[in-house]
Backbone of each chain as ProteinMPNN parsed JSONL, in Angstrom:
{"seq_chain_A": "XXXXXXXXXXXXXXXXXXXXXXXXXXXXXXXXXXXXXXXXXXXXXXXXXXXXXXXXXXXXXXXXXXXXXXXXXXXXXXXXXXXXXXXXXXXXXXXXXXXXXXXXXXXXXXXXXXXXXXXXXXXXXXXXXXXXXXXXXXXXXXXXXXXXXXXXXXXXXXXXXXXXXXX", "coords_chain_A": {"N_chain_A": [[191.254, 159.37, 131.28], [190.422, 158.341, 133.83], [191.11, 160.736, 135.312], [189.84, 162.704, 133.679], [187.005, 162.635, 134.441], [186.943, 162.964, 137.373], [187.624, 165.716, 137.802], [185.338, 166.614, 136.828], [183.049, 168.357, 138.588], [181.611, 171.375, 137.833], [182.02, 175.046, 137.53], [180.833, 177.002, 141.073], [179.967, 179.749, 139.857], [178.705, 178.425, 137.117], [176.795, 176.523, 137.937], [175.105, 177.35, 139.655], [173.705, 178.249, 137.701], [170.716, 177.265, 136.984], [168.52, 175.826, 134.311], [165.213, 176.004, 133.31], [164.87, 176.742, 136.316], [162.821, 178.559, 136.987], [160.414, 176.917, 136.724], [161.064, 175.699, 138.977], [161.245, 176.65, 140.927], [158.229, 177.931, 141.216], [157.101, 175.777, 141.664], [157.903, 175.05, 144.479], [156.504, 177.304, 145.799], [153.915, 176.586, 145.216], [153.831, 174.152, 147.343], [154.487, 175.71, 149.639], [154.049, 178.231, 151.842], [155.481, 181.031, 150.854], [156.886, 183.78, 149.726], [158.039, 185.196, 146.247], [160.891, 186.136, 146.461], [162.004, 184.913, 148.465], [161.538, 182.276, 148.12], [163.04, 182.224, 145.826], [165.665, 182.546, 146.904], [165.994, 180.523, 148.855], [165.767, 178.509, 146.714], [169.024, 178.701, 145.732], [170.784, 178.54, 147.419], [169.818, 176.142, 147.955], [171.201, 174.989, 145.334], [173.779, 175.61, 145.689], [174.003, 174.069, 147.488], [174.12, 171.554, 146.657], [176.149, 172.065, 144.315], [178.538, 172.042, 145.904], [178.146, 169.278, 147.498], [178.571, 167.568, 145.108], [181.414, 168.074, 144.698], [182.207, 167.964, 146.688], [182.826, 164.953, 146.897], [184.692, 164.538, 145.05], [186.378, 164.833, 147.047], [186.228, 162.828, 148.929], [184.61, 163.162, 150.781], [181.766, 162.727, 152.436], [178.625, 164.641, 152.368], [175.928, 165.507, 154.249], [172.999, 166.071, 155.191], [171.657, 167.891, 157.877], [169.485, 168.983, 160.77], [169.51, 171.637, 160.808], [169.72, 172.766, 158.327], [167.117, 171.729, 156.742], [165.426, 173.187, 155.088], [166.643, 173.646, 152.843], [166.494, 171.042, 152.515], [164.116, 170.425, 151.856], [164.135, 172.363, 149.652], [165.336, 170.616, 147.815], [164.146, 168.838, 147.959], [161.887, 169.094, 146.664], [163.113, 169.951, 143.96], [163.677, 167.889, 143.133], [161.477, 166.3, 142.127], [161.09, 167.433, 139.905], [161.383, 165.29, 137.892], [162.914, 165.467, 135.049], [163.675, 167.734, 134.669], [165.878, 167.613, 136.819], [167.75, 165.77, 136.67], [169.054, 166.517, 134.33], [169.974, 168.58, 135.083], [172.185, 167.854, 137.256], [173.863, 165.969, 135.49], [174.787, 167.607, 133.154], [175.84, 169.872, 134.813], [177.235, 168.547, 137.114], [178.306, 166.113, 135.188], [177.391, 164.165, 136.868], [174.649, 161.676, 138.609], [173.48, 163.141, 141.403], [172.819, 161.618, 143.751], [169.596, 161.742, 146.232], [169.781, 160.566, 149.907], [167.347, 159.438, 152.235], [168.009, 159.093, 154.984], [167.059, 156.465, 157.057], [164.159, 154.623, 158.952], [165.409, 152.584, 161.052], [168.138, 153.2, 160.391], [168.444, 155.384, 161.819], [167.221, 154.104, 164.423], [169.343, 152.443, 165.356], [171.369, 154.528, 165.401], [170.479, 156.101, 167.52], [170.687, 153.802, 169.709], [173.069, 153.583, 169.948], [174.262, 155.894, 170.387], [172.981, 155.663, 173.322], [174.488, 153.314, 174.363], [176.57, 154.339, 174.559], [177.9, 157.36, 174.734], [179.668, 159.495, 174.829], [181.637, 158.734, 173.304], [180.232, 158.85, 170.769], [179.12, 161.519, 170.393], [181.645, 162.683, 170.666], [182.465, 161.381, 168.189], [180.481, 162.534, 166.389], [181.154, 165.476, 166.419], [183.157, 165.688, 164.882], [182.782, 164.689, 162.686], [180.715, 166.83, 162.176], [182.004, 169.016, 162.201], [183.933, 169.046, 160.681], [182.423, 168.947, 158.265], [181.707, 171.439, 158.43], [183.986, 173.045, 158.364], [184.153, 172.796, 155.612], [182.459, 174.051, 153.985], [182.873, 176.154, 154.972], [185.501, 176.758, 153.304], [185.03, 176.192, 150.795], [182.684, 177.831, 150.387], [182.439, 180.568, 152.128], [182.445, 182.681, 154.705], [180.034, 183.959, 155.307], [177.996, 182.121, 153.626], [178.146, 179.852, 155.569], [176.779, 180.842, 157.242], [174.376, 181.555, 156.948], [173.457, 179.452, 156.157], [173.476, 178.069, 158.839], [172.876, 179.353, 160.862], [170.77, 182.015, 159.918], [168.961, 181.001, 158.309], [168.369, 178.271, 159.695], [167.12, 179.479, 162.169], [164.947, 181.251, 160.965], [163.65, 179.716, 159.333], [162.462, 176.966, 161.163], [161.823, 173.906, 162.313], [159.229, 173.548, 163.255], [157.885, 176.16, 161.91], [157.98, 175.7, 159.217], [156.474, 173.481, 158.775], [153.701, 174.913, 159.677], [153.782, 176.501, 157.222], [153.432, 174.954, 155.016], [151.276, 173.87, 152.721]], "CA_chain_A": [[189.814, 159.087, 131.297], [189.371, 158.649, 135.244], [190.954, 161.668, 135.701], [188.558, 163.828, 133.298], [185.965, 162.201, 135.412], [186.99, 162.884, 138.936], [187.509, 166.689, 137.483], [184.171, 166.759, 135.903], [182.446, 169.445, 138.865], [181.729, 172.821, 137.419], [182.441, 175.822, 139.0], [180.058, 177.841, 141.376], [179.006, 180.119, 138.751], [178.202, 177.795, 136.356], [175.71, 175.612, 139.009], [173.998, 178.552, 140.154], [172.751, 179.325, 136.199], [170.028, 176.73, 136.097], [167.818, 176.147, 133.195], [164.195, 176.017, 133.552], [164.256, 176.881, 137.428], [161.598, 179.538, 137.476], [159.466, 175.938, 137.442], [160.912, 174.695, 139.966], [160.933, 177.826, 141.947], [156.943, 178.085, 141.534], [156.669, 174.739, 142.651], [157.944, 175.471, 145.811], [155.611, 178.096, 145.991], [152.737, 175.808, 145.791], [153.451, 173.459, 148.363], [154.799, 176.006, 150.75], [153.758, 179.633, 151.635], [156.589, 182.012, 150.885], [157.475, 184.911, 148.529], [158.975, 184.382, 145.051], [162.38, 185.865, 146.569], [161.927, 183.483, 149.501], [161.861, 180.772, 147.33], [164.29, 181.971, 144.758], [166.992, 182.715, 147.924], [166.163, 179.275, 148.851], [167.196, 177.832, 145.157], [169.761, 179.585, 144.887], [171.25, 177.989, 148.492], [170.422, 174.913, 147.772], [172.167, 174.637, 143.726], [175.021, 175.905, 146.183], [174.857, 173.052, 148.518], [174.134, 170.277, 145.332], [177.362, 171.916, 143.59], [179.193, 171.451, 146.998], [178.26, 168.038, 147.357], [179.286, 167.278, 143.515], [182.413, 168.681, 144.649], [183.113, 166.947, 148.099], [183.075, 163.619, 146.633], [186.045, 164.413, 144.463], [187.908, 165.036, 148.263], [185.915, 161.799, 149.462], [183.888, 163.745, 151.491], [179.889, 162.99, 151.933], [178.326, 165.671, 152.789], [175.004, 165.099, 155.256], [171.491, 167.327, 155.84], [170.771, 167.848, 159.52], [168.259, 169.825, 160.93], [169.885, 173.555, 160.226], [169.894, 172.431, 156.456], [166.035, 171.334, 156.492], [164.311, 174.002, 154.083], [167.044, 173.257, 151.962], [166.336, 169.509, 152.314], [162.977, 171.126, 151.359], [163.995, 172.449, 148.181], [166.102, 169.964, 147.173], [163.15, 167.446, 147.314], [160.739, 170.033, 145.533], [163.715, 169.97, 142.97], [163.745, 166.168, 142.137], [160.019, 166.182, 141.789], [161.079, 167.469, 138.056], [163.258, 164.797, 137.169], [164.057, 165.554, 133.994], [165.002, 169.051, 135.468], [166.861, 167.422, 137.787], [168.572, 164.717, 136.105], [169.372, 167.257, 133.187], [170.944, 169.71, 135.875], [172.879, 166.725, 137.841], [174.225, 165.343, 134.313], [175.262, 168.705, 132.443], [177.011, 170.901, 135.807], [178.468, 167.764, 137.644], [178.904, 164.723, 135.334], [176.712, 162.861, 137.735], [173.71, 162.05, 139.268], [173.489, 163.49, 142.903], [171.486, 161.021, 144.909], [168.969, 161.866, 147.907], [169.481, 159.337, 149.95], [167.001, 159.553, 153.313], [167.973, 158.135, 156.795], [165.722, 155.209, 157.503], [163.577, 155.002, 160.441], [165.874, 151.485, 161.432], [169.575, 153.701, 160.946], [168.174, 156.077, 162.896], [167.261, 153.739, 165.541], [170.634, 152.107, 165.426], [172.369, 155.744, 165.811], [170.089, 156.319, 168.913], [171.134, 152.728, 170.195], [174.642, 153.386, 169.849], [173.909, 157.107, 171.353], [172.684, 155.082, 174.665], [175.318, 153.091, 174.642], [178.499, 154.982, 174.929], [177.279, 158.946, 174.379], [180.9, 160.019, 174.583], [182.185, 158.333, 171.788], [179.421, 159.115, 169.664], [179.294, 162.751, 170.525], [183.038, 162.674, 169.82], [182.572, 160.96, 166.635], [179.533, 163.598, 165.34], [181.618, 166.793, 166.534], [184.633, 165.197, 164.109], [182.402, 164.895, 161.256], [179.957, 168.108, 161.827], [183.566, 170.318, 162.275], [184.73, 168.796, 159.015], [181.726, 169.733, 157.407], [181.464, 173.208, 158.37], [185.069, 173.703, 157.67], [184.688, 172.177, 154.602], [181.304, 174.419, 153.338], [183.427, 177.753, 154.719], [186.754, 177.391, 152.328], [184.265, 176.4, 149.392], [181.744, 178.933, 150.477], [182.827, 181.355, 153.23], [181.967, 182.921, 156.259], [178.557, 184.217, 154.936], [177.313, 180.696, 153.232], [178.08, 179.167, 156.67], [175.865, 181.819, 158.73], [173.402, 181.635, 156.458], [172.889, 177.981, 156.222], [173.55, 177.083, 160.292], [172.521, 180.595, 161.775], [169.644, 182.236, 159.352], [167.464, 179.847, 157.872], [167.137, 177.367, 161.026], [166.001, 180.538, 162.756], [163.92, 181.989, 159.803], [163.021, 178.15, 159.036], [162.453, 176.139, 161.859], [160.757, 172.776, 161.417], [157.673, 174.009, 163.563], [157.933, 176.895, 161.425], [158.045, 174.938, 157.837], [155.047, 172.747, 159.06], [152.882, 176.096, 159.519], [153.646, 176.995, 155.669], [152.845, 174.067, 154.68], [150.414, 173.966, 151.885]], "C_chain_A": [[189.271, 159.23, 132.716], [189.829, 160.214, 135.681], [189.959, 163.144, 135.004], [187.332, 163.607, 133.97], [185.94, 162.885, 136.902], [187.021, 165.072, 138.87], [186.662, 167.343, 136.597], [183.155, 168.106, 136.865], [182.716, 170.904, 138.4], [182.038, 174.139, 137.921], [180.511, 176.871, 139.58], [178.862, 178.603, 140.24], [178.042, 179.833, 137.933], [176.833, 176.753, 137.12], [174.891, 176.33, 139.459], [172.928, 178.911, 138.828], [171.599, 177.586, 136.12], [168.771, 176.736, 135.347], [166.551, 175.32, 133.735], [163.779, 176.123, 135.284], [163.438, 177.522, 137.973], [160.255, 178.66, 137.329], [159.552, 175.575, 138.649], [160.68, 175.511, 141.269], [159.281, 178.108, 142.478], [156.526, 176.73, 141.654], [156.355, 174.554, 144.373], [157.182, 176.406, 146.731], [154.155, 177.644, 146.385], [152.412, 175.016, 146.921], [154.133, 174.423, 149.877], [154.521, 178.084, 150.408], [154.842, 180.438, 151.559], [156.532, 182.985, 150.016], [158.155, 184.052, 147.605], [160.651, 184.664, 145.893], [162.587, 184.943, 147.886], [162.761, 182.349, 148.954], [162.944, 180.971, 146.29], [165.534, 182.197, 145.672], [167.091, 181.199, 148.168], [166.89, 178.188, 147.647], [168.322, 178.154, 145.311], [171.122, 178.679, 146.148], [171.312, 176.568, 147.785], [171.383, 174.202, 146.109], [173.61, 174.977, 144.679], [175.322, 174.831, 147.102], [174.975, 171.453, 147.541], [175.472, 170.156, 144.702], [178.624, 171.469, 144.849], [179.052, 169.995, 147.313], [178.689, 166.904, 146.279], [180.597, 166.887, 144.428], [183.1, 167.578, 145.895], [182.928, 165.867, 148.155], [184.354, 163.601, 146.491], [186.869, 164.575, 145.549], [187.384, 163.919, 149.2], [185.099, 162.226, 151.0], [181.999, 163.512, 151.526], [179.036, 163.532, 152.534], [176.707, 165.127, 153.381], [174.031, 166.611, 155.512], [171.658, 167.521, 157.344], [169.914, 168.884, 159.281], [168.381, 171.274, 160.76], [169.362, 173.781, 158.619], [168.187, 171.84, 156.117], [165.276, 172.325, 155.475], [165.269, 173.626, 152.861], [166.901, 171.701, 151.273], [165.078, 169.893, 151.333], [162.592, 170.77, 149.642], [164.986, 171.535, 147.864], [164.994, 168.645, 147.04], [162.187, 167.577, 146.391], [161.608, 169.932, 144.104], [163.953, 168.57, 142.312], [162.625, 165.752, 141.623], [159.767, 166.654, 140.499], [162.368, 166.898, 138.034], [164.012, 164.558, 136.047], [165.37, 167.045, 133.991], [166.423, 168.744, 136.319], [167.981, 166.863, 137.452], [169.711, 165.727, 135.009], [170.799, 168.572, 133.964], [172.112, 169.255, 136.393], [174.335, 166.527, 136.357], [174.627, 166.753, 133.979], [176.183, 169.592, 133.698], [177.728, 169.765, 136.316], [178.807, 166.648, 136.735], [178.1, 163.582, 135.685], [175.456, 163.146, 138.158], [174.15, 162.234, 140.85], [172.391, 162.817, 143.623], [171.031, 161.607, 146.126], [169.127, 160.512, 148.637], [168.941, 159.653, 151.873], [167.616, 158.416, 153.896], [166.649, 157.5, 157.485], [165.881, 155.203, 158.748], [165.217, 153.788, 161.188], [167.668, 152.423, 161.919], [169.674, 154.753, 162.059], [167.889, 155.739, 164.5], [168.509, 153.268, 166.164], [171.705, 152.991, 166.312], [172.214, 155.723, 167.071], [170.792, 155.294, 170.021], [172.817, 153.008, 170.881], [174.619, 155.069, 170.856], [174.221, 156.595, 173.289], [173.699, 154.527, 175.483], [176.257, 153.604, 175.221], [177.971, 156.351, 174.408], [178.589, 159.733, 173.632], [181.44, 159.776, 173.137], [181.346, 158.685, 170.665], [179.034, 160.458, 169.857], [180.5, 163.509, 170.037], [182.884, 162.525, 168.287], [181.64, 161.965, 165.834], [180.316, 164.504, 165.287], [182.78, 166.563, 165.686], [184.002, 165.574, 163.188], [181.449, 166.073, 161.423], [180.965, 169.077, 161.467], [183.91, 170.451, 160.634], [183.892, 169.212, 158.308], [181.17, 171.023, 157.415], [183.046, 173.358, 157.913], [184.647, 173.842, 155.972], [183.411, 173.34, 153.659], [181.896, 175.918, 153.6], [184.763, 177.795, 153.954], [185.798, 177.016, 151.136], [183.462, 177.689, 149.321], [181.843, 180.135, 150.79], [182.11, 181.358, 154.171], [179.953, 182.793, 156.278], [177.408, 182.956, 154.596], [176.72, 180.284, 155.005], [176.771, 179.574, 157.729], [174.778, 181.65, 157.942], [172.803, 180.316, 156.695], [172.49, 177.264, 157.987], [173.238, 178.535, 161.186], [170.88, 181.09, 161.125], [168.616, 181.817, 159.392], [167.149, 178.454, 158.83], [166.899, 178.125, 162.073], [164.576, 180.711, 162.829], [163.085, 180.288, 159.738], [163.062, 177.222, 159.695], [161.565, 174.862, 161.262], [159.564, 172.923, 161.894], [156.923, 175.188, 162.493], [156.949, 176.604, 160.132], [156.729, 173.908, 157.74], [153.726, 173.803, 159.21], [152.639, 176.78, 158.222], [153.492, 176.416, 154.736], [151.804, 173.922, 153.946], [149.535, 172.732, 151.824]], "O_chain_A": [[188.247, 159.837, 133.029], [189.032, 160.896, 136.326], [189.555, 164.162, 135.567], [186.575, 164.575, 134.033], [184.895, 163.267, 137.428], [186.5, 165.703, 139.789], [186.931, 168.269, 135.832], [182.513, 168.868, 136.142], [183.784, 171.501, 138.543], [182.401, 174.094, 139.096], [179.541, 177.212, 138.903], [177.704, 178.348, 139.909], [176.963, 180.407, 137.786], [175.938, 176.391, 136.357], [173.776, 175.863, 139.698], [171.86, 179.523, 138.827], [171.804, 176.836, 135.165], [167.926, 177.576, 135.655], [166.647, 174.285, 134.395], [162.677, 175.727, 135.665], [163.129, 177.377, 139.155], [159.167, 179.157, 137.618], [158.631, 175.21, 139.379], [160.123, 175.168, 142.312], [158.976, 178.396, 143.635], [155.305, 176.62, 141.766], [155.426, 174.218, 145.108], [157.155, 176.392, 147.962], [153.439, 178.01, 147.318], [151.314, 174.974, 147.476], [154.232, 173.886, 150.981], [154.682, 178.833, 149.444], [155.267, 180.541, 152.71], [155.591, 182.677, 149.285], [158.64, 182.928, 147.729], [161.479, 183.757, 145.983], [163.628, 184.296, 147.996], [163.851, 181.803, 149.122], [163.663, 180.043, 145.919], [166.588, 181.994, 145.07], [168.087, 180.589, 147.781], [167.896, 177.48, 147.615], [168.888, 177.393, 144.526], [172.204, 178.291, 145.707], [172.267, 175.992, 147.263], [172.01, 173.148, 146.008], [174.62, 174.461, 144.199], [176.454, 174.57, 147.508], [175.746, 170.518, 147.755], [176.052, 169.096, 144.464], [179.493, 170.632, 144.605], [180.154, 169.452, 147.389], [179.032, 165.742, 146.495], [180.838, 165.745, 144.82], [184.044, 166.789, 145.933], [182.798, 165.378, 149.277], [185.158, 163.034, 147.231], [188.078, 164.512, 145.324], [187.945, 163.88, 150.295], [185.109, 161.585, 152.05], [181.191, 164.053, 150.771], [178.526, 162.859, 153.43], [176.319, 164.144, 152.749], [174.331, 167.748, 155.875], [171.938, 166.377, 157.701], [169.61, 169.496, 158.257], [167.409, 172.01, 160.589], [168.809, 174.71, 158.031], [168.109, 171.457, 154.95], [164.219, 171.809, 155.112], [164.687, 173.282, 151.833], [167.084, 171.295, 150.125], [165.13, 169.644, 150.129], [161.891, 170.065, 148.916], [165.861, 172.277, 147.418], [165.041, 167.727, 146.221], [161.712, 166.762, 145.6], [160.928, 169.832, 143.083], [164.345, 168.319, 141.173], [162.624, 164.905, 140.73], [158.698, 166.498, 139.909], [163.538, 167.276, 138.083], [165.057, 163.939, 135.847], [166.535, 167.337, 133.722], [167.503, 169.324, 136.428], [169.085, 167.279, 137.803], [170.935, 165.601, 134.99], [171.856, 169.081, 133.593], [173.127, 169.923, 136.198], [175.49, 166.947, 136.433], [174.925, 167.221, 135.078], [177.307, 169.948, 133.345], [178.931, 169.797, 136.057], [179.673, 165.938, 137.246], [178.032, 162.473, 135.157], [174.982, 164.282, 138.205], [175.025, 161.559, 141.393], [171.328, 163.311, 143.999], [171.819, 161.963, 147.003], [168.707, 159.469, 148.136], [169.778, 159.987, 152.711], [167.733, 157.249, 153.524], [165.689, 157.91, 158.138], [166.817, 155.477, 159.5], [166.054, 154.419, 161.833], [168.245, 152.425, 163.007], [170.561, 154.96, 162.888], [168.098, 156.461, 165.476], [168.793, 153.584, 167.319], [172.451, 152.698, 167.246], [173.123, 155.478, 167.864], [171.357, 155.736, 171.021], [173.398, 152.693, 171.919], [175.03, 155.097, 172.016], [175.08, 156.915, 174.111], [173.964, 154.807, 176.652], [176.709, 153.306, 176.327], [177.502, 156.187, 173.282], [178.672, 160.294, 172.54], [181.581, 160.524, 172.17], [181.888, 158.803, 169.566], [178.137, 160.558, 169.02], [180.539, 164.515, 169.329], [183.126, 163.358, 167.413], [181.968, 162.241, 164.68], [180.561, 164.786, 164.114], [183.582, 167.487, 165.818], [184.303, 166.636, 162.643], [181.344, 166.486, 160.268], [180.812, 169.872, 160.54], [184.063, 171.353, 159.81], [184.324, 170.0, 157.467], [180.383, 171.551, 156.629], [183.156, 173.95, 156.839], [184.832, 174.845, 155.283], [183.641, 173.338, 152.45], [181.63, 176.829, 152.816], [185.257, 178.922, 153.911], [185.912, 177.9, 150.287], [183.539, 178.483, 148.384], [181.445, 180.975, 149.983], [181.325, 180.496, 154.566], [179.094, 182.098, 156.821], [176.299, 182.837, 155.117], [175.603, 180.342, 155.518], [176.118, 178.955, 158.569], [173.849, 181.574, 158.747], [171.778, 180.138, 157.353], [171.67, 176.403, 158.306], [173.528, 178.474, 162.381], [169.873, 180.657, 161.686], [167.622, 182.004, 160.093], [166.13, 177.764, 158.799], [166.432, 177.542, 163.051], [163.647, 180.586, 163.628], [161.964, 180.034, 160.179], [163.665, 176.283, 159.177], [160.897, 174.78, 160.231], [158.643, 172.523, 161.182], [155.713, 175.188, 162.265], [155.79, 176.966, 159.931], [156.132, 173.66, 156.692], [152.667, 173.35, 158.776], [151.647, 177.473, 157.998], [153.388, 176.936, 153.625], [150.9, 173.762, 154.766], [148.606, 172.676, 151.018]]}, "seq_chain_B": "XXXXXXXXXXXXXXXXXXXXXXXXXXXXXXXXXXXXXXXXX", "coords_chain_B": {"N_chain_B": [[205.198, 189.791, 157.219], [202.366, 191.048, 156.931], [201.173, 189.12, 155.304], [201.074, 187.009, 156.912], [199.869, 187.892, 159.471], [197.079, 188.329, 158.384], [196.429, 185.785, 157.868], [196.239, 184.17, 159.904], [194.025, 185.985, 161.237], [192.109, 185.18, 159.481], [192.186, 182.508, 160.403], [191.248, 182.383, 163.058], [189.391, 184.137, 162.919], [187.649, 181.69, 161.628], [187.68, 179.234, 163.049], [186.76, 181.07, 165.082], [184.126, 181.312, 164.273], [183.033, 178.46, 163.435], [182.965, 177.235, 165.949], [181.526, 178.56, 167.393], [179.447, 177.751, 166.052], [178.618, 175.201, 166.707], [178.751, 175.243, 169.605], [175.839, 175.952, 169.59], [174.673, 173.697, 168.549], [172.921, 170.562, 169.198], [173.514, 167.403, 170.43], [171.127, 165.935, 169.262], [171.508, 167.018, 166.944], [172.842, 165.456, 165.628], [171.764, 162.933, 165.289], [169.232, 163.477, 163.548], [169.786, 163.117, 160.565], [168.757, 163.823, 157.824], [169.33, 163.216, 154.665], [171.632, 161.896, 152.7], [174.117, 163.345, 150.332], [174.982, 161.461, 147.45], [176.661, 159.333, 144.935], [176.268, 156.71, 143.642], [177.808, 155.103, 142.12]], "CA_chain_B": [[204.437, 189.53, 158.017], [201.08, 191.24, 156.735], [200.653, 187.704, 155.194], [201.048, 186.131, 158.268], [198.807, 188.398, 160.503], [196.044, 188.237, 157.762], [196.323, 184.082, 157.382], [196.177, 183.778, 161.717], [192.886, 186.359, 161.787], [191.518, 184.284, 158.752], [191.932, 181.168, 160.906], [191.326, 182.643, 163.973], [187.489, 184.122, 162.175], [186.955, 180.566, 160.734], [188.035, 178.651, 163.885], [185.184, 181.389, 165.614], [183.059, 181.145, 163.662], [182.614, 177.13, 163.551], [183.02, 176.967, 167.446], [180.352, 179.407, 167.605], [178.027, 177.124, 165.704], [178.962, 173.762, 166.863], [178.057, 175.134, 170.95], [174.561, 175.718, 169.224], [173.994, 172.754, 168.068], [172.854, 169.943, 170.696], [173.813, 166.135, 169.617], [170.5, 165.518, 168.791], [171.497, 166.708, 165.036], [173.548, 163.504, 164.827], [170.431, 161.22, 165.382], [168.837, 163.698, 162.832], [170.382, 163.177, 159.202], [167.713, 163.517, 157.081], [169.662, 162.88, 153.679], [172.876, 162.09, 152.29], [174.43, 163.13, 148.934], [175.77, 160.257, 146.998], [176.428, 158.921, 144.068], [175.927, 155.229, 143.53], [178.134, 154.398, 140.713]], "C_chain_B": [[202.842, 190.26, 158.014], [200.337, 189.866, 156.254], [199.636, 186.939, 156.186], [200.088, 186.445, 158.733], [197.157, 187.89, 159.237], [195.509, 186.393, 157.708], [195.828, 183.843, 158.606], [194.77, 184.342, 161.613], [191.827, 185.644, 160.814], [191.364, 183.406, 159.668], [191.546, 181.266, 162.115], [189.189, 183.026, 163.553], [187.216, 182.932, 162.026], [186.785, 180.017, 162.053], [186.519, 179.535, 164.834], [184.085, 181.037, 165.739], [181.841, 179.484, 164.254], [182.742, 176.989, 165.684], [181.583, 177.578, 168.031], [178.901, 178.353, 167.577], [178.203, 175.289, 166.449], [178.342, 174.04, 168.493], [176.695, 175.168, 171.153], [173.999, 174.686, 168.837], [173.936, 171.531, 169.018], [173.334, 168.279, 169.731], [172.225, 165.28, 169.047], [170.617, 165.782, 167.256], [172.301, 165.608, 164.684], [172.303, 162.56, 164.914], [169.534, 161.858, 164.107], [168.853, 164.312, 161.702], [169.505, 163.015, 158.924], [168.395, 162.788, 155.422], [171.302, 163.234, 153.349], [173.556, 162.256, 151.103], [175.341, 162.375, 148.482], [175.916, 160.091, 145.715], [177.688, 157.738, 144.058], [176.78, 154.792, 142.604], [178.872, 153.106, 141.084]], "O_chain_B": [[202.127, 190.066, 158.998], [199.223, 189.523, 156.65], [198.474, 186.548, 156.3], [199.156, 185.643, 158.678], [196.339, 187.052, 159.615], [194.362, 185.985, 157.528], [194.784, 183.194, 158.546], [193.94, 183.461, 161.842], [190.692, 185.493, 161.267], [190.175, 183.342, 159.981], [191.386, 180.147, 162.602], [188.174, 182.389, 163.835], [186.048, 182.846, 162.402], [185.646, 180.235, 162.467], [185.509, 178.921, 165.181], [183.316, 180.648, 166.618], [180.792, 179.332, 164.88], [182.078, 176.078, 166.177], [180.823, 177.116, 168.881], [177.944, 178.159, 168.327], [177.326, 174.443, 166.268], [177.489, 173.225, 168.846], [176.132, 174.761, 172.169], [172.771, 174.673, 168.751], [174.944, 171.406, 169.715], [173.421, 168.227, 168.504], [172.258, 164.173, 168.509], [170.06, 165.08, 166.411], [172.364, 165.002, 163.614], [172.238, 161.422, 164.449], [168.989, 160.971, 163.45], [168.37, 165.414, 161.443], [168.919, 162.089, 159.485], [167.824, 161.758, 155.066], [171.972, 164.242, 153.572], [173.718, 161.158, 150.571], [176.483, 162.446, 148.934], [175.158, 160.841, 145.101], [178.903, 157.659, 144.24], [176.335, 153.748, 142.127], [179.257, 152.339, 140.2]]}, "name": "protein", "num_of_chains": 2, "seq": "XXXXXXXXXXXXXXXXXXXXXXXXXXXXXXXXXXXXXXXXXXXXXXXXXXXXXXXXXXXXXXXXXXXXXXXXXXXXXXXXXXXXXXXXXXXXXXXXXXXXXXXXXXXXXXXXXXXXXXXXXXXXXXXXXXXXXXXXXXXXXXXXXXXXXXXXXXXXXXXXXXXXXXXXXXXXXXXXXXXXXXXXXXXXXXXXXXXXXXXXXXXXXXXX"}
């Protein structure tokens, strides 16, 4: 039983096919200026970083936005804004729901705090866990995912950028 | 040893790669996690 559970993520393929996303795709459209393949390259990324995060639970892994990953934060918030889409997509490819869960103003001050403090150690401690999560997004993904997500689109999609297309 | 050589320039690309992106990135993306995927159960 727990183990049909813990082996409940679908594969790639199957997470990429979802049903009714040519809503959620022209959602994204509304609140932000882009092209349809814009926005459907964008889906298409982020169902790839949703099924990856499914996925890097089952290795106790919790996978984290930063600021490279922001258009995807994007569409992944444009995509909960139908939550029966969402819920329905969550529930049928992984099993589960996939929570958003934002970084409050307070943990954020905390981080900074602790930043001030001792830099080293907490420079140490990010470059441990950013490493791990780029390894961990190029043997699921590859080379290409990686460049795309932390080279491309916080180029192409800066956050000055994303605030200019802004609807 | 074609294995071999192919497994080293694999790890040797990956190992690039991520080094590449990690000197781009300044420590201000640790202060700015916007969201974390979870599930609550």
């Amino acid at each position: 039983m727990i183990a049909t559970q813990l082996a409940s993520t679908c594969s790639l393929e199957e997470a990429l096919d979802c049903e009714n996303q040519h809503e959620v795709i022209e959602g994204f459209m509304t609140r932000y200026n882009v092209s349809q393949a814009e926005a459907e390259e964008i889906f298409e990324e982020t169902k790839k970083w949703l099924w990856l995060a499914a996925k890097s639970e089952e290795s106790g892994l919790a996978l984290s936005i930063d600021k490279p990953l922001l258009v995807i934060d994007e569409m992944w918030h444009n995509f909960i804004l139908y939550t029966k889409y969402y819920q329905n997509y969550c529930l049928n490819k992984f099993n589960k729901f996939i929570h958003h869960l934002p970084t409050s103003k307070s943990n954020k001050e905390a981080h900074q705090m602790k930043m001030d403090e001792n830099p080293t150690i907490e420079i140490s401690k990010w470059e441990k866990t950013y490493r791990k999560q780029l390894s961990y997004i190029y043997d699921e993904l590859g080379a290409e995912t990686v460049m795309k997500w932390h080279e491309e689109f916080p180029t192409k999609y800066s956050t000055s950028y994303l605030n200019t297309i802004k609807k | 040893m074609n294995t071999s050589t192919t497994t080293q320039s694999q790890n040797i690309s990956k190992e690039s790669l991520l080094n590449t992106i990690m000197s781009k990135q300044s420590v201000n993306a640790a202060v700015c996690l916007s969201c974390v995927a979870g599930n609550n159960d």
